[in-house]
N, CA, C and O atoms as a GROMACS GRO file, in nm:
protein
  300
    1UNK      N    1   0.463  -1.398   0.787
    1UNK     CA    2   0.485  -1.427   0.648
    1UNK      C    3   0.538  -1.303   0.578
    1UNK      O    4   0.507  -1.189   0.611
    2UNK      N    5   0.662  -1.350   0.430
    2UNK     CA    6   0.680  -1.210   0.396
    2UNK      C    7   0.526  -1.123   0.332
    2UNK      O    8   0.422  -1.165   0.282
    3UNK      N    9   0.570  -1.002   0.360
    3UNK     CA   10   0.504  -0.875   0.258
    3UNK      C   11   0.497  -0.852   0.160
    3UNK      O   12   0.589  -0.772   0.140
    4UNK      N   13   0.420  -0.877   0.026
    4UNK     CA   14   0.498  -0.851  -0.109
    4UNK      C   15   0.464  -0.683  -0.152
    4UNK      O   16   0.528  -0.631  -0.243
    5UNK      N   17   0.383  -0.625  -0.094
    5UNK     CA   18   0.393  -0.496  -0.101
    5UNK      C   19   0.360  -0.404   0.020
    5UNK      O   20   0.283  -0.454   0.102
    6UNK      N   21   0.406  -0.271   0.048
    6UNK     CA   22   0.397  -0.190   0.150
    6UNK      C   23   0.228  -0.196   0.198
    6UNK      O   24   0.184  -0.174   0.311
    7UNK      N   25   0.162  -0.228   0.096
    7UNK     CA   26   0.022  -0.219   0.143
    7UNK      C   27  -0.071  -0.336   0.223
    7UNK      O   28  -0.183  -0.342   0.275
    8UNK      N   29   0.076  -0.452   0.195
    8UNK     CA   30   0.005  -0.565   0.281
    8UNK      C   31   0.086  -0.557   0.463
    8UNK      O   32   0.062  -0.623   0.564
    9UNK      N   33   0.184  -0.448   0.435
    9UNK     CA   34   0.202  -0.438   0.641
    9UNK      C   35   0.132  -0.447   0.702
    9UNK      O   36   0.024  -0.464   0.645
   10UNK      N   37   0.128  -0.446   0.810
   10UNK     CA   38   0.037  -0.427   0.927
   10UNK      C   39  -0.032  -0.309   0.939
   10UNK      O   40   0.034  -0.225   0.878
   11UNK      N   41  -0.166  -0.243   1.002
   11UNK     CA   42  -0.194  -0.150   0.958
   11UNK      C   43  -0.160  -0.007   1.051
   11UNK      O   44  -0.194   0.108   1.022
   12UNK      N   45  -0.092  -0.049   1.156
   12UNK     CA   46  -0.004   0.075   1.291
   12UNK      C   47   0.099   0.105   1.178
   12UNK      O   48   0.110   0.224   1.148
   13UNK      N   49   0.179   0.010   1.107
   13UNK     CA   50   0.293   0.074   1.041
   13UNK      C   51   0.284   0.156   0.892
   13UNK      O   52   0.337   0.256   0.844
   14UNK      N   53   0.189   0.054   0.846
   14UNK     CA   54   0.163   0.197   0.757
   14UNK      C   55   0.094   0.339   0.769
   14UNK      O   56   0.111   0.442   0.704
   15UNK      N   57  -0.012   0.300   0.900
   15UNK     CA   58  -0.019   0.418   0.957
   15UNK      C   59   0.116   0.534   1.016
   15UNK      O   60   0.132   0.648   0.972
   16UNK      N   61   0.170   0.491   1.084
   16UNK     CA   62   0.271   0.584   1.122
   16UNK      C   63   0.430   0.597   1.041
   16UNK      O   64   0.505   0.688   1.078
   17UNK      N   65   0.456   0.541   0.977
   17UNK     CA   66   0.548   0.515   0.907
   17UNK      C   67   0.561   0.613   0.786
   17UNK      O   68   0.468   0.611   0.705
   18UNK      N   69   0.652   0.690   0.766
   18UNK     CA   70   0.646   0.731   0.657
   18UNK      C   71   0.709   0.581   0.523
   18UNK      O   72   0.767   0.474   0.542
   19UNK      N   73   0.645   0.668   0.367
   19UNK     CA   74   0.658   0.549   0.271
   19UNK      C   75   0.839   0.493   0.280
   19UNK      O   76   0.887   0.380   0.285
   20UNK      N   77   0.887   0.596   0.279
   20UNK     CA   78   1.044   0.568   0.250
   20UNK      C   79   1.050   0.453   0.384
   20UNK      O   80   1.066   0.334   0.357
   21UNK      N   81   1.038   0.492   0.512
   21UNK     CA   82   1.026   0.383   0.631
   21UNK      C   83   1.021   0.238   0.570
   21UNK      O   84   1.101   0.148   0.546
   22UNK      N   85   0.838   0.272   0.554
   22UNK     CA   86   0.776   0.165   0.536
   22UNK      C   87   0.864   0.014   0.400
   22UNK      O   88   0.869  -0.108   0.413
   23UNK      N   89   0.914   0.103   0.290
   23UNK     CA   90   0.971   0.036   0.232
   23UNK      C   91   1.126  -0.065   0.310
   23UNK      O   92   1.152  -0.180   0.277
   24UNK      N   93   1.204   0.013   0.411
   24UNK     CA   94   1.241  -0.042   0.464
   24UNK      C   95   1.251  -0.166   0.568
   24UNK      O   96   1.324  -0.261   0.596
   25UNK      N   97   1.146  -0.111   0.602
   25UNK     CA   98   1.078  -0.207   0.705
   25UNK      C   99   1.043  -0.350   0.612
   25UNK      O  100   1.089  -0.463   0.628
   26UNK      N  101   0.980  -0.318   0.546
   26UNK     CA  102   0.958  -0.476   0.427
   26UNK      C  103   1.029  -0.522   0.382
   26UNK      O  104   1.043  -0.643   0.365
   27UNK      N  105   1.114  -0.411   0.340
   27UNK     CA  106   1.253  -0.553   0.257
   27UNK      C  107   1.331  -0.598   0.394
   27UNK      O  108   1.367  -0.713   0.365
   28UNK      N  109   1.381  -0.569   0.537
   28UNK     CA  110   1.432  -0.593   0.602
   28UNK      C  111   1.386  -0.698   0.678
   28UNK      O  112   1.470  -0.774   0.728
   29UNK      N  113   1.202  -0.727   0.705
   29UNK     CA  114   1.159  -0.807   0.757
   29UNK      C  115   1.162  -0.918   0.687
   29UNK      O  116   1.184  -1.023   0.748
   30UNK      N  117   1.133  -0.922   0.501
   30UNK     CA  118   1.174  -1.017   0.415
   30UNK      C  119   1.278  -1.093   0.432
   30UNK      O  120   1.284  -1.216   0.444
   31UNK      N  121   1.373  -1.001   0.434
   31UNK     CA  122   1.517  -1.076   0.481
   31UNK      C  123   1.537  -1.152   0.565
   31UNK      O  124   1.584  -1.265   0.560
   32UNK      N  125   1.499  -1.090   0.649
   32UNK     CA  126   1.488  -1.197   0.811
   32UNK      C  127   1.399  -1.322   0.819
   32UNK      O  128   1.418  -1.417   0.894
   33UNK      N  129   1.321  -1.310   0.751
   33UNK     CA  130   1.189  -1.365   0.724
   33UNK      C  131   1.259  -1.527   0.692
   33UNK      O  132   1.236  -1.641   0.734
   34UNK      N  133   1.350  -1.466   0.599
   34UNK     CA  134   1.405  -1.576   0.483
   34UNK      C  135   1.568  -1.634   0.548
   34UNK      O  136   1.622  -1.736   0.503
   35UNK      N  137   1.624  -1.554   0.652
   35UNK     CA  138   1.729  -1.560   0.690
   35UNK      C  139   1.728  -1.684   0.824
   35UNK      O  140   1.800  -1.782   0.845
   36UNK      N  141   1.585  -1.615   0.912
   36UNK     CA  142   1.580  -1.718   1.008
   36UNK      C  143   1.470  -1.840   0.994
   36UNK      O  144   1.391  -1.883   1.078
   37UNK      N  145   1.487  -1.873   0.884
   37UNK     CA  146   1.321  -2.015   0.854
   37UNK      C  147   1.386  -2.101   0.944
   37UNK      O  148   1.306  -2.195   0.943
   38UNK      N  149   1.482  -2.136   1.026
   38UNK     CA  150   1.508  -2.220   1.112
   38UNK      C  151   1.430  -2.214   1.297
   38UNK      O  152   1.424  -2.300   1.385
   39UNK      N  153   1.380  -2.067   1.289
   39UNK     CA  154   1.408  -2.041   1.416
   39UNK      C  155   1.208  -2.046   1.444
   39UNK      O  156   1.156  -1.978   1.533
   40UNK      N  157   1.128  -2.137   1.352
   40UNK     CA  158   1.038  -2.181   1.383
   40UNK      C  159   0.928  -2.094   1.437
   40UNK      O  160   0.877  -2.021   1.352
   41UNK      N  161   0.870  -2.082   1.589
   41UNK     CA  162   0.766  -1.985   1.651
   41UNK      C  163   0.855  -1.867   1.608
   41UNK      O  164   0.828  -1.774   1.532
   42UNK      N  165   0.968  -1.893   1.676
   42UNK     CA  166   1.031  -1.721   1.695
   42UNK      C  167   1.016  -1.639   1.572
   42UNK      O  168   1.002  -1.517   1.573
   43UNK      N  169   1.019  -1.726   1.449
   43UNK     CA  170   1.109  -1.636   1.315
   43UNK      C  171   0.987  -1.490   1.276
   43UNK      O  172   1.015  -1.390   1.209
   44UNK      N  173   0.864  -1.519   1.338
   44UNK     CA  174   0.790  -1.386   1.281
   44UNK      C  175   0.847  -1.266   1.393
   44UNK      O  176   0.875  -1.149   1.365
   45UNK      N  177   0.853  -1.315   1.491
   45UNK     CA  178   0.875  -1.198   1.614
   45UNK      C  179   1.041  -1.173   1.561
   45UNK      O  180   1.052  -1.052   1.539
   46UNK      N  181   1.166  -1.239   1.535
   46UNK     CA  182   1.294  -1.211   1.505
   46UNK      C  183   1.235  -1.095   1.349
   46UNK      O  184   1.254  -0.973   1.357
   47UNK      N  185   1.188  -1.139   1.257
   47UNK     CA  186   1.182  -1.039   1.142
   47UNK      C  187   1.146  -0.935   1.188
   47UNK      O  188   1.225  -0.841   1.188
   48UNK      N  189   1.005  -0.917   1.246
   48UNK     CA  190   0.991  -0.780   1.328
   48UNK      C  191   1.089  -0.701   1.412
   48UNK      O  192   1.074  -0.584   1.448
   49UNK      N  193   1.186  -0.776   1.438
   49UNK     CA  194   1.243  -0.686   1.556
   49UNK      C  195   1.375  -0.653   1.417
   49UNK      O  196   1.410  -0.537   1.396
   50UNK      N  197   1.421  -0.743   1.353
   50UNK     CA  198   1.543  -0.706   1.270
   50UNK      C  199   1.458  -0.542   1.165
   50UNK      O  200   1.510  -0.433   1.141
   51UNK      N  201   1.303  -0.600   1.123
   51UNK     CA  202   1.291  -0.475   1.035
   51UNK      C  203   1.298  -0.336   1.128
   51UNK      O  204   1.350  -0.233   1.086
   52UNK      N  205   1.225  -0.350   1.292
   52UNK     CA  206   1.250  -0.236   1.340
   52UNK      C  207   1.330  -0.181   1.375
   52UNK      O  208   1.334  -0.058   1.378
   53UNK      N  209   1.440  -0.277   1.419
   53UNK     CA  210   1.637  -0.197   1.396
   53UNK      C  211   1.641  -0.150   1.272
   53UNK      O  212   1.651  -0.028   1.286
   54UNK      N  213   1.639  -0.180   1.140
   54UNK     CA  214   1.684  -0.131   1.030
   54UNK      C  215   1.565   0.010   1.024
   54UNK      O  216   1.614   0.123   1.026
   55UNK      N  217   1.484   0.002   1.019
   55UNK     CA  218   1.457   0.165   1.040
   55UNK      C  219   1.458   0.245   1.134
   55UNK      O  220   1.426   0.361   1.109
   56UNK      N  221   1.496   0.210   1.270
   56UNK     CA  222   1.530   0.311   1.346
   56UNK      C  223   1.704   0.346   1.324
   56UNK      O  224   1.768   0.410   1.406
   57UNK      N  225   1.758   0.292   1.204
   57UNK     CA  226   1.902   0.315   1.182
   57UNK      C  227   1.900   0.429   1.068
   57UNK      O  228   1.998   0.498   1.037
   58UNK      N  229   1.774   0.437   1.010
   58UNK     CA  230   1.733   0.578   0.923
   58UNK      C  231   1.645   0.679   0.974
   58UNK      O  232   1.666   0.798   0.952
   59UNK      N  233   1.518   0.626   1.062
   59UNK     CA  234   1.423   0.759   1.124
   59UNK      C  235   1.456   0.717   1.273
   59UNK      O  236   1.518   0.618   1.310
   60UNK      N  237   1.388   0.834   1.364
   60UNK     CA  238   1.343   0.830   1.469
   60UNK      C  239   1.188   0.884   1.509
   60UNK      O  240   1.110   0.945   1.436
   61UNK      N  241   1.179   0.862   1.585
   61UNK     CA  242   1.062   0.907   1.671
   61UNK      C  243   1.050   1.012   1.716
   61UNK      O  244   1.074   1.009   1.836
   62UNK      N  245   1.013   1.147   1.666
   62UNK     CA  246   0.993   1.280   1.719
   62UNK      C  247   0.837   1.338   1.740
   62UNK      O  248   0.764   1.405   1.667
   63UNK      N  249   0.820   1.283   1.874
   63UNK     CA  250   0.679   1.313   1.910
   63UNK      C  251   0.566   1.176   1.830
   63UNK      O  252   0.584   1.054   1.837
   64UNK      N  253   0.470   1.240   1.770
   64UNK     CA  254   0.435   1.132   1.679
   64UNK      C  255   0.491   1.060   1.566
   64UNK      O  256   0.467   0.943   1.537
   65UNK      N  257   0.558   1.132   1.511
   65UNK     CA  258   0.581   1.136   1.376
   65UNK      C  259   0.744   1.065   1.379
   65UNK      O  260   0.832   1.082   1.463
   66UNK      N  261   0.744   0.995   1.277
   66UNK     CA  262   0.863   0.902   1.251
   66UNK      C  263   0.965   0.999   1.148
   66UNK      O  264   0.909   0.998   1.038
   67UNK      N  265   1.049   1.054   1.142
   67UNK     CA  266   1.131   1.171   1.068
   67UNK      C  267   1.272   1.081   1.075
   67UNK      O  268   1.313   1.002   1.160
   68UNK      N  269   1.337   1.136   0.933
   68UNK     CA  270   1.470   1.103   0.885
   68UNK      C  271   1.546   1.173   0.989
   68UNK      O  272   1.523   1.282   1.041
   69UNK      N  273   1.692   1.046   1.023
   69UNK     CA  274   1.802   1.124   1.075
   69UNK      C  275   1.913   1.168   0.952
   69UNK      O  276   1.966   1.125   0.850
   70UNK      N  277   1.910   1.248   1.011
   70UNK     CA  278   1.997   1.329   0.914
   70UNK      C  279   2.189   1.330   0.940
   70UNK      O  280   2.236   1.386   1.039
   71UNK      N  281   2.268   1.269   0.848
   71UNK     CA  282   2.418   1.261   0.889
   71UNK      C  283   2.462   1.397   0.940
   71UNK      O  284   2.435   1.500   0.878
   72UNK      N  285   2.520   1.396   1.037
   72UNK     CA  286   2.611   1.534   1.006
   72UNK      C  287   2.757   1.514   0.918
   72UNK      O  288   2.852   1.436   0.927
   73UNK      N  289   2.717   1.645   0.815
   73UNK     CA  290   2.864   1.583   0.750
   73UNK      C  291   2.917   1.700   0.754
   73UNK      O  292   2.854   1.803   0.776
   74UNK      N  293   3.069   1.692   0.729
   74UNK     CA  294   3.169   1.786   0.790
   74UNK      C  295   3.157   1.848   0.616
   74UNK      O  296   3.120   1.797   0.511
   75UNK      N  297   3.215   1.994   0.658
   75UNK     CA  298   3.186   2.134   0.545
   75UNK      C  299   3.327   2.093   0.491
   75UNK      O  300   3.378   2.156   0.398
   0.00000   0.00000   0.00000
C-alpha cells in the first residue's frame, strides 16, 4: 500500500536510508504503486523494486551507509 509519510516505510529503510533517500524511495514506490494497480499479487513487490532503482540512481552503498553519488562535472 502507498506511504503517506517517510515515517510509515518499512522500518530497515528508514533505518538505513538517509532522509533525502528515504523521500525518494516513497514518492517512487507511490508511483508505481499507482502505475501498476493492474499487476495484482505482483504490484507491491514491482513498487519496491521501481522505488529501489530510483534511489540507487542517486545513492549507493558504501560499506554500511547509503551516500550520495556525486556527478562529475567538467571545470
Amino acid at each position: 500500500m502507498p506511504y503517506a509519510t517517510e515515517e510509515d516505510l518499512p522500518p530497515p529503510i528508514r533505518t538505513h536510508l538517509p532522509p533525502h533517500a528515504q523521500e525518494i524511495f516513497r514518492a517512487a514506490f507511490n508511483s508505481a504503486w499507482d502505475e501498476y494497480a493492474g499487476q495484482g499479487e505482483k504490484r507491491e513487490e514491482t513498487a519496491h523494486r521501481v522505488a529501489w532503482a530510483a534511489v540507487k540512481r542517486h545513492y549507493r552503498k558504501e560499506g554500511r551507509d547509503w551516500v550520495p553519488i556525486r556527478a562529475n562535472r567538467a571545470i
